[in-house]
BALOBA-1460 file (C-alpha; in Angstrom, 3 decimals):
// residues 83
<rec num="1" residu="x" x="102.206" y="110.286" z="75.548"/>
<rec num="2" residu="x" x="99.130" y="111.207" z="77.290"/>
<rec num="3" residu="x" x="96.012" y="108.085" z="77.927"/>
<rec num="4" residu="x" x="92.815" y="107.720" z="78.962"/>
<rec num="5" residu="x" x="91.531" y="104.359" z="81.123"/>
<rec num="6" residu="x" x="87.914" y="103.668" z="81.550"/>
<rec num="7" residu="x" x="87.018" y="101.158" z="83.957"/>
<rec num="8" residu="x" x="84.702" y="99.024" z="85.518"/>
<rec num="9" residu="x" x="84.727" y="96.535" z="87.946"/>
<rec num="10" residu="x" x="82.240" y="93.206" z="88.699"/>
<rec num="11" residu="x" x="80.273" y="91.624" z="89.741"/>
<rec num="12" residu="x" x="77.662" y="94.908" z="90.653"/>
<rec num="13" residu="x" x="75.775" y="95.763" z="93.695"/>
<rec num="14" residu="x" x="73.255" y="97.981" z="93.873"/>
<rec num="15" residu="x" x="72.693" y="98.621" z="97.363"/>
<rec num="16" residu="x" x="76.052" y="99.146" z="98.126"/>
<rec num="17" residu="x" x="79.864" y="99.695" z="96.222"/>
<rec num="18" residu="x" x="81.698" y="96.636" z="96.663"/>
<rec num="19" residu="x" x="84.931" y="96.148" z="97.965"/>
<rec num="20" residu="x" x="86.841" y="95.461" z="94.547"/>
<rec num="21" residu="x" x="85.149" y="98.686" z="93.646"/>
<rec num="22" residu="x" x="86.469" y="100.619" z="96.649"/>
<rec num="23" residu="x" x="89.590" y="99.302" z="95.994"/>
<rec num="24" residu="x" x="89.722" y="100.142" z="92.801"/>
<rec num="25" residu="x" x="88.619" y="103.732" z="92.975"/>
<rec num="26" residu="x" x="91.531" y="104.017" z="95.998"/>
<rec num="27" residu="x" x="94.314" y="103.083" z="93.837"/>
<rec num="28" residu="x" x="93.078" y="105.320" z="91.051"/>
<rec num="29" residu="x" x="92.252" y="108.206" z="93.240"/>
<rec num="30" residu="x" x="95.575" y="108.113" z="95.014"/>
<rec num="31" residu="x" x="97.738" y="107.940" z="91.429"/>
<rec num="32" residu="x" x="99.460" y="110.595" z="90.523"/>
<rec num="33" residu="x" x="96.965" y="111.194" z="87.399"/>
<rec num="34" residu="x" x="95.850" y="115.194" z="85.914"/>
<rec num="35" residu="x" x="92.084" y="114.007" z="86.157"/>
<rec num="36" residu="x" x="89.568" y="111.183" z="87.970"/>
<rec num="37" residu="x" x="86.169" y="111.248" z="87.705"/>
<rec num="38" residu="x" x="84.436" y="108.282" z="89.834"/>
<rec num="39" residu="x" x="80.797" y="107.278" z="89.058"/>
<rec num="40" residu="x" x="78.479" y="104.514" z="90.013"/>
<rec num="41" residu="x" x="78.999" y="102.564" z="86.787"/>
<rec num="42" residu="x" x="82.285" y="103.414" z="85.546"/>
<rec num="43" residu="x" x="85.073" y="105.663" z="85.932"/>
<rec num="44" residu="x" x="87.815" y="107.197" z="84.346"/>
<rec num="45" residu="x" x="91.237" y="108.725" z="85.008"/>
<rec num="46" residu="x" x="93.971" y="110.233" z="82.224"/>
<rec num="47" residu="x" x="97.374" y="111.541" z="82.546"/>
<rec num="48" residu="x" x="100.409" y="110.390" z="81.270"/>
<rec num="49" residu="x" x="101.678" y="107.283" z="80.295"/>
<rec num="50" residu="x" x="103.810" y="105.970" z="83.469"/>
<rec num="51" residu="x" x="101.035" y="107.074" z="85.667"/>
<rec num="52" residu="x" x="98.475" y="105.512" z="84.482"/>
<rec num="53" residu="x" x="100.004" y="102.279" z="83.595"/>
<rec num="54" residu="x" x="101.275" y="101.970" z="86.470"/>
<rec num="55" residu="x" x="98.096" y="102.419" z="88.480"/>
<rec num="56" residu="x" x="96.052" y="100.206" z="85.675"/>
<rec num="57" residu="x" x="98.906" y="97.471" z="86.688"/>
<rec num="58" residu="x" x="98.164" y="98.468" z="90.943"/>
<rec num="59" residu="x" x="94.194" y="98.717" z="89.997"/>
<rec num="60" residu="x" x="93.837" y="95.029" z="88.207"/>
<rec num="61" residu="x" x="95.768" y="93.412" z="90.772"/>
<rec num="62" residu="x" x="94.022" y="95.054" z="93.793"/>
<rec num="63" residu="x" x="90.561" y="94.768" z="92.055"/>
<rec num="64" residu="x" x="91.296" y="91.040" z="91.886"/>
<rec num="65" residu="x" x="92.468" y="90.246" z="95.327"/>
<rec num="66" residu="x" x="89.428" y="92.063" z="96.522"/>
<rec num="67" residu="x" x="87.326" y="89.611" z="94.404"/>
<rec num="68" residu="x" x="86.257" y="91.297" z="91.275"/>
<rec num="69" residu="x" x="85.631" y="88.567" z="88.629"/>
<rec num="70" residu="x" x="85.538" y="91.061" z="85.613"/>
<rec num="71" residu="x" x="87.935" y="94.156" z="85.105"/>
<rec num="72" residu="x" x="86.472" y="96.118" z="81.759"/>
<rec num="73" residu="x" x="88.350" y="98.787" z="80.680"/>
<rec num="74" residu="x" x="89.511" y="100.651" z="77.746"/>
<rec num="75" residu="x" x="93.111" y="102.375" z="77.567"/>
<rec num="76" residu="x" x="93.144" y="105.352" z="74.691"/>
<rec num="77" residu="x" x="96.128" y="107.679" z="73.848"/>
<rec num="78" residu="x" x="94.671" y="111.076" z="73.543"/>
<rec num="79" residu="x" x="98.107" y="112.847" z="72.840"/>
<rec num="80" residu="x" x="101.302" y="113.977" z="73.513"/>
<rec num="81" residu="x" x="102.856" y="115.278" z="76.792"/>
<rec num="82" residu="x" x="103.277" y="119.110" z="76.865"/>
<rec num="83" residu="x" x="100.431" y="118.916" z="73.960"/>
């Protein structure tokens, strides 16, 4: 099974990422996922399904103990591995 996460973290800063945000895009970056695209007000990451669980799982813990009070994000299956 193949997903898609798309995430955000809070509470926003304009001026400057925050560190729940940094965090956040670290764990996801460094997952062994097929695809990450970062932006400024949400990001997203697919691949299959032990990868990305398992960095949602590293990426809502982190976020947290780096003081995000909101974690939004949306988990879709978009197919089947070798698909």
């Amino acid at each position: 099974m193949r997903l898609r996460v798309e995430f955000t973290t809070e509470p926003f800063d304009l001026d400057e990422a925050p560190p729940h945000a940094l965090v956040a895009r670290e764990v996801i970056e460094a997952a062994e996922l097929d695809s990450v695209d970062v932006g400024p007000f949400g990001n997203t990451a697919e691949g299959g399904a032990d990868p990305v669980l398992t960095a949602v799982d590293a990426l809502l813990r982190k976020a947290l103990d780096a003081g995000a009070t909101r974690v939004t994000l949306q988990l879709n299956v978009i197919g089947e591995e070798g698909r």
